[in-house]
C-alpha positions in Angstrom: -32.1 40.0 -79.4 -31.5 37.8 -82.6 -34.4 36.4 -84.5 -33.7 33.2 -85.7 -35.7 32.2 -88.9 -36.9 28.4 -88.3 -39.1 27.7 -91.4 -38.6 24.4 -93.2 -38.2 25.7 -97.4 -37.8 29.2 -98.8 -40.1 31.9 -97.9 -37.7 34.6 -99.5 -38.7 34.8 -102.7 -38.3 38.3 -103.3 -37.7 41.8 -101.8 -41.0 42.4 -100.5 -40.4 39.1 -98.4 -37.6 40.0 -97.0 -39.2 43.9 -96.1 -41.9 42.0 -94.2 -39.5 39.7 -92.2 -37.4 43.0 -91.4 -40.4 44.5 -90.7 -41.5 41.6 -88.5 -38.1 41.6 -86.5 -37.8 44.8 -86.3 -41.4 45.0 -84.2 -39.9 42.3 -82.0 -37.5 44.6 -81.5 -34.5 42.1 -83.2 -30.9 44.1 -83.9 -30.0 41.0 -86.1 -31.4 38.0 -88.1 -30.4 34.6 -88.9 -31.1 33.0 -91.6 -30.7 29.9 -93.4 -29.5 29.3 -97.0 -32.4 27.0 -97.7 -34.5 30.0 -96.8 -33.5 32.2 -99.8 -34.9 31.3 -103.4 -32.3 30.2 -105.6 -32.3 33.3 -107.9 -30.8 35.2 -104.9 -27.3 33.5 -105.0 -27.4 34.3 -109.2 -26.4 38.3 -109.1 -27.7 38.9 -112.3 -30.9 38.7 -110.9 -30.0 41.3 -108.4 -32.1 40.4 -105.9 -29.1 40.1 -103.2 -28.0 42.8 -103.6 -31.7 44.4 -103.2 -32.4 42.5 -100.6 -29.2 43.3 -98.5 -29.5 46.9 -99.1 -33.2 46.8 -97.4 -30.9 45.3 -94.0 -28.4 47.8 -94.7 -30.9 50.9 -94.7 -33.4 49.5 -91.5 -29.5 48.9 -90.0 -30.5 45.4 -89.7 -27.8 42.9 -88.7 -28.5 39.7 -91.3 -26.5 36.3 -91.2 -27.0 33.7 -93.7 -26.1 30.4 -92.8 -25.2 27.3 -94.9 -22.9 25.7 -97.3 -21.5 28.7 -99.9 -18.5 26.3 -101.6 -21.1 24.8 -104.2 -21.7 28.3 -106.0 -18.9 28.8 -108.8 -19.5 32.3 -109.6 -16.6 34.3 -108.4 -18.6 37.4 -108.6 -20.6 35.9 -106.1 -18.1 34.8 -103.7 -16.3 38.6 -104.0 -19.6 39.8 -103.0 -20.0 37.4 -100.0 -16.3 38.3 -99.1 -16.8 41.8 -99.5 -20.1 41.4 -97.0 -18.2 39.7 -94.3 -15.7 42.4 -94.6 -18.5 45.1 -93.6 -20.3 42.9 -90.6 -23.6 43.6 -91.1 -24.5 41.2 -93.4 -22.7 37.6 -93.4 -22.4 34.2 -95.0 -21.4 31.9 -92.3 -21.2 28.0 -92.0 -22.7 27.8 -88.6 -25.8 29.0 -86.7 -23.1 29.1 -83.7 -20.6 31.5 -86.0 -23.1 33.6 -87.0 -24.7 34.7 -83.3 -20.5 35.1 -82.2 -20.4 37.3 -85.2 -23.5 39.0 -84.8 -23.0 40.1 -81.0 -19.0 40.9 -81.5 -18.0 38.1 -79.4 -16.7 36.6 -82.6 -14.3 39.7 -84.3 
């Protein structure tokens, strides 16, 4: 199963968020989970913050699948678009455009 996180404004604010919506996924027995960009604070997208990179390590460990969905071409850091590039590479965690592209990715009907 994918979880599919619905909520209207951010609710990621931090790691600890995102352990608790693992956490909560992971109970409801979820192998993946789709999120939207609107979901993450902003301060996750600036890597100098390094709350990404935190947060996606968390997935990584629990070897929980994690797509973010949304509109990536308005970030100018090139750091950050190696590091979304580099993410897609792996398949675990992913930026995607689409809610659609992300569950084809996330079940290997999309590679």
């Amino acid at each position: 199963m994918i979880a599919e996180l619905t909520a209207e404004s951010a609710i990621i604010k931090n790691v600890e968020d995102a352990v608790d919506l693992l956490g909560n996924a992971s109970y409801q027995e979820a192998i993946g989970i789709v999120v939207q960009e609107r979901h993450l604070y902003p301060e996750f997208f600036d890597l100098s913050t390094r709350m990404a990179g935190e947060i996606l390590q968390k997935f990584s460990n629990y070897r929980m699948k994690l797509a973010i969905v949304g509109d990536f071409s308005k970030y100018a850091s090139k750091s950050l678009k190696d590091f979304m590039l580099e993410s897609n590479k792996t398949g675990h965690i992913i930026f995607v455009a689409s809610n659609e592209e992300a569950l084809k990715k996330m079940t290997d009907r999309g590679k």
